[in-house]
N, C-alpha and C positions, 0 to 999 in steps of 0.2 A: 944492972937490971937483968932481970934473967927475963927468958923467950919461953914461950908457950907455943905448943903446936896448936893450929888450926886447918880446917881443910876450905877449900876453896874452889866451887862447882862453875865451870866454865867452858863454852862453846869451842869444837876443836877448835875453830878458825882461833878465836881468843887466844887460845893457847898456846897454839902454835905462832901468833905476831910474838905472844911474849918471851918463848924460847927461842926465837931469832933473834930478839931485841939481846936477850940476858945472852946470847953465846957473842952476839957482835960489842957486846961491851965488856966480855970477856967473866964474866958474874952468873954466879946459880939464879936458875929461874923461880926460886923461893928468896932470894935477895929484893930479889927487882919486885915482886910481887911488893917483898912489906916497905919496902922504899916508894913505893907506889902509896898504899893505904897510909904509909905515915903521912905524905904531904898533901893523901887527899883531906884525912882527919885535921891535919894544921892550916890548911885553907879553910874547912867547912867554918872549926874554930871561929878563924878571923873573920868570918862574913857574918856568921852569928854574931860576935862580939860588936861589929861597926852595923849591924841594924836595930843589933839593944840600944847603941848609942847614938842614933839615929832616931830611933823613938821619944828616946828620952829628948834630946833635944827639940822634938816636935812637940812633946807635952808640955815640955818649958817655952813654948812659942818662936823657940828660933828656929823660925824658918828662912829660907833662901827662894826669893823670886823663881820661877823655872826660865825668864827671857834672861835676868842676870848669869844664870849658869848656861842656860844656851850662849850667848853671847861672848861668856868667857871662855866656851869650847870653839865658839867659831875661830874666834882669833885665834887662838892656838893651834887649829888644822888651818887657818890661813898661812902663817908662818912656818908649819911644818911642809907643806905644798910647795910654796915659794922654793923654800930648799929645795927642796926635792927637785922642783924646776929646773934648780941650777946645777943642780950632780950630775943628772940626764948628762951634760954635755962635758963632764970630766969623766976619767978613767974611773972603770967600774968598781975596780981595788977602791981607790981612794973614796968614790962614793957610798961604797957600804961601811967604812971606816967612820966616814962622819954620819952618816946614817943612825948608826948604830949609837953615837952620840947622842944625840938629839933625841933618838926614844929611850934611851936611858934617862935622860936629864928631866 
């Protein structure tokens, strides 16, 4: 795929986070820029694409209770709490090890 210049009007402060960013990761600050826009562009994508299909499925009637999906978020910050309850009192290594599990999963 070939690359196209473009130019990109931004506030010093702006600028300047993203030239520390791009020299502390070792990378030009025109990398980090379009690495940036790409995964903003592939995120907007997917949010767009799951509310067309969120509509769609509301024009076809399936909908979902909001106490059902409340309820199935409670639980799951109930369980994630608990955890977390019980890291508190292991070594902090090992806590953010399984931590890190559990919001992966």
């Amino acid at each position: 795929m070939s690359l196209k210049a473009t130019s990109v009007r931004l506030d010093e402060e702006t600028l300047q986070r993203v030239g520390q960013m791009a020299e502390a990761m070792d990378r030009h600050r025109a990398w980090l820029m379009a690495e940036a826009i790409k995964q903003y562009a592939a995120r907007e994508d997917w949010f767009i694409r799951e509310v067309e299909k969120g509509i769609e499925s509301a024009d076809k009637g399936k909908l979902i209770d909001h106490s059902d999906i409340k309820a199935k978020w409670d639980a799951k910050r109930a369980v994630q709490m608990d955890l977390f309850s019980s890291l508190i009192m292991q070594k902090p290594r090992r806590s953010f090890a399984i931590l890190l599990d559990v919001w992966v999963a």
